[in-house]
N, C-alpha and C positions, 0 to 999 in steps of 0.2 A: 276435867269433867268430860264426860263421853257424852256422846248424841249419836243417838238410833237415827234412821230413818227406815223404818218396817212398813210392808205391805202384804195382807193376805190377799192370796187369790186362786182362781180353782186355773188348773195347769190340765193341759190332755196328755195322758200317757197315750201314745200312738204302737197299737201293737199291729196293725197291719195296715194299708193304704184305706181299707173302707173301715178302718175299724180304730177306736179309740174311746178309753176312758177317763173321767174327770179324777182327778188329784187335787185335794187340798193341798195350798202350800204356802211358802211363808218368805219372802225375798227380804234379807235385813242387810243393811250395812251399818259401821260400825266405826266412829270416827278415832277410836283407840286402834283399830285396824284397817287403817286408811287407803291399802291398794287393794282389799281383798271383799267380795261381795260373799256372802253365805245365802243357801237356798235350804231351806226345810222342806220336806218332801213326808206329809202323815198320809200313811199305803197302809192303816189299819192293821198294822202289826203293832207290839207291845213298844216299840218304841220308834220314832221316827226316823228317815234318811234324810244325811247330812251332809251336802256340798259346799266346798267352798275354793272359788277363782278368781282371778284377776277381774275388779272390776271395770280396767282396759278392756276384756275381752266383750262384758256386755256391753260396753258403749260402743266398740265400733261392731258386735254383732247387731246391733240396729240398724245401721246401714249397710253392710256387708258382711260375705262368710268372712270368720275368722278363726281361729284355734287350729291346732291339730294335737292329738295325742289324746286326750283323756277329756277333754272337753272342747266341744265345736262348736260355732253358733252362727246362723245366718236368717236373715228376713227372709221372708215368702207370704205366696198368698195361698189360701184354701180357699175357693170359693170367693168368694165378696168380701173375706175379712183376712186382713193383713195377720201373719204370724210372727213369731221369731221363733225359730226351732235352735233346740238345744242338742246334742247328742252326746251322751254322759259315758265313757266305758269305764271299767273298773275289774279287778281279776272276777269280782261277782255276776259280771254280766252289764248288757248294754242299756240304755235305754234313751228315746228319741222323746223328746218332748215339747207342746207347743205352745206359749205364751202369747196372749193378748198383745199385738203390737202397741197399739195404746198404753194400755196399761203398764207393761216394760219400759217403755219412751219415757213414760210418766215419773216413774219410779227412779229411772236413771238421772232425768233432770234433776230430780231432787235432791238425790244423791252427790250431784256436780253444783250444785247451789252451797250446799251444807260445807263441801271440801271441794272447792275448784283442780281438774288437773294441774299437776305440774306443784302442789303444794301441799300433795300427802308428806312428802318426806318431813318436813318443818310439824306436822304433829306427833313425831317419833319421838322428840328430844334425843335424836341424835348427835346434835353437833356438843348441848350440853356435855352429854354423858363421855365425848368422846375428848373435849377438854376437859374434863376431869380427870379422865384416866391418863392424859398424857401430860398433866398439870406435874409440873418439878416436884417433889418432895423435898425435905429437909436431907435426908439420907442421901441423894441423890447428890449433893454436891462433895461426899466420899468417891461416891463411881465417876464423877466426871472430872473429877481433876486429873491433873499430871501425875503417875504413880513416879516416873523417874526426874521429876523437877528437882525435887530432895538428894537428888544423886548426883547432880550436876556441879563442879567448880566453880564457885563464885570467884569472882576478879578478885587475883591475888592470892588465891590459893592454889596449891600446887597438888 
């Protein structure tokens, strides 16, 4: 059984230091995809933009910078209101964005309530899948026996 835990919210696109526009957006985790956070990004094009990172990186971008490469994120303040800034790059281009520290905080707990760290892995059914696949066969007791036990001198014969 899977479980969502989704949040809309309007996100600022920051295109210069005095300058920024609001973005609808969509923060889901996904307990079928349990170390990965996805962000919906609807920019009024035909069809939305579609992130998805380590949800490691949002929880400690809540208290500190974290990421490098393709996705960053650190807290800060604008003014009187706490942010967390994200900065996304891609061959298509960059884009810096700022979420409601609240509301992020908010959404992350949630997300750590539903699948505590340290207990994604155990929703993978890996250990399952990976006794199975290393489970004996029947056939198998062909390849594992002694091919030259048959070849050997029993006592007394010469």
């Amino acid at each position: 059984m899977q479980n969502a835990v989704e949040r809309e919210l309007e996100v600022k696109l920051v295109l210069s230091p005095e300058r920024s526009i609001p973005v609808p957006a969509r923060l889901s985790y996904f307990t079928d995809d349990p170390f990965a956070v996805h962000v919906t990004f609807h920019i009024g094009s035909d069809s939305p933009v579609h992130w998805t990172f380590a949800r490691e990186l949002l929880v400690e971008g809540v208290f500190r910078p974290c990421g490098h490469g393709d996705v960053r994120i650190w807290p800060t303040r604008v003014g009187d209101l706490g942010v967390i800034c994200v900065a996304l790059t891609s061959p298509d281009g960059n884009a810096l964005l700022e979420l409601p520290s609240a509301v992020a905080a908010a959404w992350v707990e949630r997300t750590l309530r539903v699948v505590p760290p340290g207990t994604e892995s155990g929703l993978l059914g890996l250990d399952g899948a990976l006794a199975e696949l290393l489970a004996p066969m029947p056939a198998d007791d062909l390849w594992l026996s002694d091919p030259w036990s048959q070849d050997e001198p029993q006592d007394g014969d010469a």
